[in-house]
N, C-alpha and C positions, 0 to 999 in steps of 0.2 A: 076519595076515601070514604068511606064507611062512614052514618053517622056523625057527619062531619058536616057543617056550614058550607055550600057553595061559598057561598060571599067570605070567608075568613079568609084570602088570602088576597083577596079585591082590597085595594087600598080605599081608606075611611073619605078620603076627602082628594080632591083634586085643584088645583089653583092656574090661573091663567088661559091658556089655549090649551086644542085639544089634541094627545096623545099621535095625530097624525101626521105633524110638522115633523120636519129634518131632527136627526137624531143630536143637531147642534143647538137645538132650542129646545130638545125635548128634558134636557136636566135645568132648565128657568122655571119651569112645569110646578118642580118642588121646591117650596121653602128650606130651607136649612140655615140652624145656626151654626154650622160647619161650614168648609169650601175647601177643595180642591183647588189646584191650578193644574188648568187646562196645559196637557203634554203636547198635545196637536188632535185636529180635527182629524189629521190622517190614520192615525193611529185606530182608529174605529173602524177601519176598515181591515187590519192586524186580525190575528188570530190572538189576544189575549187569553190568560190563563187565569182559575183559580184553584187556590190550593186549599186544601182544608186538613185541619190540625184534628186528629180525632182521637186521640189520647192513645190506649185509657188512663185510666185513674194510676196515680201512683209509679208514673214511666216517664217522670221527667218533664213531664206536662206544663206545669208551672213554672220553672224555669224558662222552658222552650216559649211560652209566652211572652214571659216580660220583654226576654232579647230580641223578640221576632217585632212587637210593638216598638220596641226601644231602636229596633233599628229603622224600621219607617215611618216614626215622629219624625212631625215637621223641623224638629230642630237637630236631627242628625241626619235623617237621611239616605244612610246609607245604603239600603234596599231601592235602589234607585228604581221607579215606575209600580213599588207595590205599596198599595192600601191596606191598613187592617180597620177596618169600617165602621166602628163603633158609632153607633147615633148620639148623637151632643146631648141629645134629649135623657139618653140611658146612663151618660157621662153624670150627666147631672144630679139626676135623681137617687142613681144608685154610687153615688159620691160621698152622699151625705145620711145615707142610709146608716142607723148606728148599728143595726144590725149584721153590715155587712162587714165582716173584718178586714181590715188592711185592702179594703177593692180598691183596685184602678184599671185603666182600660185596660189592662191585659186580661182580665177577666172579662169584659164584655160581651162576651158571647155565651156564656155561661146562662143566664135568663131566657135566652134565646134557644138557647137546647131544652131547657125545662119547659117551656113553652112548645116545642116541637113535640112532646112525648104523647102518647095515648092518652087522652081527659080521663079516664081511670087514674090516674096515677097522681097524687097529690101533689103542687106544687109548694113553695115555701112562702114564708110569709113577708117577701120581699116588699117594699116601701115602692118598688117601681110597679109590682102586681094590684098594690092598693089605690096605685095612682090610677094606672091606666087599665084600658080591658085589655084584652088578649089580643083582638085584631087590632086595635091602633099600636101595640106596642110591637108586635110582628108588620104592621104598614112602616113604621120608624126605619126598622132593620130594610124593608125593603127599596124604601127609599132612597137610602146611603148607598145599599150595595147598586145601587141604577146609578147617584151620582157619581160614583167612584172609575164606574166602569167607563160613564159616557163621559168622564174626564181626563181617558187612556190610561187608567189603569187596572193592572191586575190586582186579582184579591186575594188575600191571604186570610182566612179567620182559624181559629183554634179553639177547643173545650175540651177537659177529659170527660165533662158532660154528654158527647154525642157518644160516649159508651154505654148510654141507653139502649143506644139500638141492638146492642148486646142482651143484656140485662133486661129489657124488657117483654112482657110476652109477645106482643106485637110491634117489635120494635123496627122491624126494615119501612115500617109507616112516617116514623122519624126521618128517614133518608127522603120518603119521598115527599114531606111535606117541608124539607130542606130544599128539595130541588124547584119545590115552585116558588121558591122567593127568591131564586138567582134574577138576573137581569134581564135573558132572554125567554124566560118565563113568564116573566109579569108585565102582566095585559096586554098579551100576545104580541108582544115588540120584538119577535125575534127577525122580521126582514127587516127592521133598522137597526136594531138591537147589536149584531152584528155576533152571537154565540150559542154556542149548542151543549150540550151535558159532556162532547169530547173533549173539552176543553179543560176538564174540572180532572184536580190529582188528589186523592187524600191519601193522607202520612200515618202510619199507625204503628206504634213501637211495640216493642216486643222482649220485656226485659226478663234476662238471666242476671243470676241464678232463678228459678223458678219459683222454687223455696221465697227466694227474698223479696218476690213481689206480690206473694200470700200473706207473709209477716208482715211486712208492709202497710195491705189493706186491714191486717186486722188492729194495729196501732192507729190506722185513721179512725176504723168505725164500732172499734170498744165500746163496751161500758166501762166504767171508773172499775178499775181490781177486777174486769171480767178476764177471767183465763183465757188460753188460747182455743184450750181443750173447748170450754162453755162455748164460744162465741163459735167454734165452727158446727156445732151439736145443737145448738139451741135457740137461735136468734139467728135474723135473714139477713143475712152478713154480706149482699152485694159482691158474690163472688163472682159474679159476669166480671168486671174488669180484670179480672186474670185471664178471660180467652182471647187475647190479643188476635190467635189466627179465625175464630169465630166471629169477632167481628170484621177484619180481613174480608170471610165468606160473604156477610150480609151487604157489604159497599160492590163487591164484586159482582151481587148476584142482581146490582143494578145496573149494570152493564160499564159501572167506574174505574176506572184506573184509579190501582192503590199502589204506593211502595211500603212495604214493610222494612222498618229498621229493626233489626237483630243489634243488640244494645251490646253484646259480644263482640261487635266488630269497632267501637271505641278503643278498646285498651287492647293493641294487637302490633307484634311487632318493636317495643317501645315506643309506641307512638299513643300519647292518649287523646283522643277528639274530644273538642267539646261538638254532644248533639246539638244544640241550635246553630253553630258553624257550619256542622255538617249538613242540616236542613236548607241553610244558607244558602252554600254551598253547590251542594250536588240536586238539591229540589226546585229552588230559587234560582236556581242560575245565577249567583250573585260574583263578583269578581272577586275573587279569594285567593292567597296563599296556596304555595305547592304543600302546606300544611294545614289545610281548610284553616283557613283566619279569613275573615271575612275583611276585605282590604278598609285600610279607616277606620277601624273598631279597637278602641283601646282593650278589647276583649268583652267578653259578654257579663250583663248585669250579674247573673250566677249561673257558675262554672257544670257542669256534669260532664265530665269525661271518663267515668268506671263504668266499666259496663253493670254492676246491680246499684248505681247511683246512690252509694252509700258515700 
């Protein structure tokens, strides 16, 4: 990429033997105050998936997080063989961040999209940016998502943050500087690695009424008493997150398989889905109900089953 560090996607430090051994010693390699357990060694040899959550803004996002986290903590479980990869390190820091409001790992990947965007583009003033630089905190993310993988499992992450790649002017650079921190990417381990960029689905919602997810964004990104009329006329009101099918175009036009969820097919029939069920579900392959309930789930942390998720 353009004016960009060769070196910024090279990991800062290395520990132990060198990147050439078997892919069953190649995750002792990195430190972690994390761990997996090991599914099978076999499993490396599988076609693994990963899925990627990519909003946008204001479509259900945050909900679909929490449940998607909540259901592959360690102490539920129930997304049986998926990861959502947070570094211990990002857990931590940005834990106790006071300026992050109510954050927990279902946010984690959030920093991680900010981090991915065009250096044009300012980031916030996060307690995890102050700590670290930019390539040791992008080395962090890559390291997890390499343990997680060479641990047999697939990944799962989400942000309505990677609606950058929308909203930005150069934003399909976002995509591709996402793609070289997958696992088959980084430091050329893809003949151990065992993955390739076919393997990768992202999710992108697409919520009706139309209308409802214009009012929406302008209730998130107001000023105090600014009208609706002002804020669409006069201030840079981050209307990319309403082109749900534009950003669709920019994942596609990297050769990715995307499913678009039409938020209209929730409440249909009498039948109203919750969407992170249905992510569960029909994306996750997860073992569900002839009513997408995800089996084992006393139901999701919060509910969306309207289609304009009111």
């Amino acid at each position: 990429i353009e004016n960009e560090s060769p070196d910024l996607f090279r990991p800062t430090h290395l520990y132990g033997s060198t990147v050439s051994k078997s892919a069953s010693k190649i995750i002792e390699t990195f430190p972690s105050k994390g761990s997996y357990e090991k599914i099978s060694l076999s499993t490396h040899l599988k076609d693994k998936r990963v899925v990627i959550l990519a909003g946008p803004h204001k479509t259900g996002s945050t909900s679909i997080q929490n449940n998607i986290h909540e259901w592959t903590g360690i102490n539920n479980f129930l997304l049986e063989g998926w990861a959502w990869p947070v570094p211990q390190t990002v857990t931590e820091i940005e834990s106790k961040d006071e300026k992050n409001w109510h954050w927990n790992p279902s946010k984690g990947f959030y920093a991680l999209a900010e981090l991915l965007r065009d250096p044009m583009y300012p980031i916030t003033d996060r307690l995890l940016f102050r700590t670290y630089s930019k390539k040791e905190i992008i080395n962090f993310y890559q390291i997890e998502f390499l343990r997680a993988w060479l641990s047999g499992y697939n990944i799962v992450i989400g942000s309505e943050a990677f609606d950058n790649a929308i909203k930005d002017k150069r934003g399909e650079e976002l995509i591709e500087r996402l793609l070289k921190i997958l696992p088959w990417n980084f430091l050329n381990l893809s003949s151990i690695v065992h993955g390739n960029n076919d393997l990768i689905t992202v999710v992108i919602t697409y919520r009706v009424p139309r209308v409802k997810h214009l009012l929406s964004i302008w209730h998130e990104t107001k000023k105090e008493k600014e009208t609706f009329r002002d804020w669409m006329l006069s201030t840079r009101n981050g209307l990319g997150a309403i082109d749900s099918l534009g950003l669709v175009e920019k994942f596609l036009n990297k050769g990715l398989k995307v499913i678009l969820i039409d938020s209209s097919g929730l409440d249909v029939d009498d039948h109203n889905y919750d969407i992170s069920n249905v992510i569960a579900c029909d994306v996750l392959n997860a073992t569900c109900s002839n009513e997408k309930q995800l089996v084992g789930s006393d139901g999701p942390l919060v509910m969306n089953t309207k289609a304009n998720f009111n």
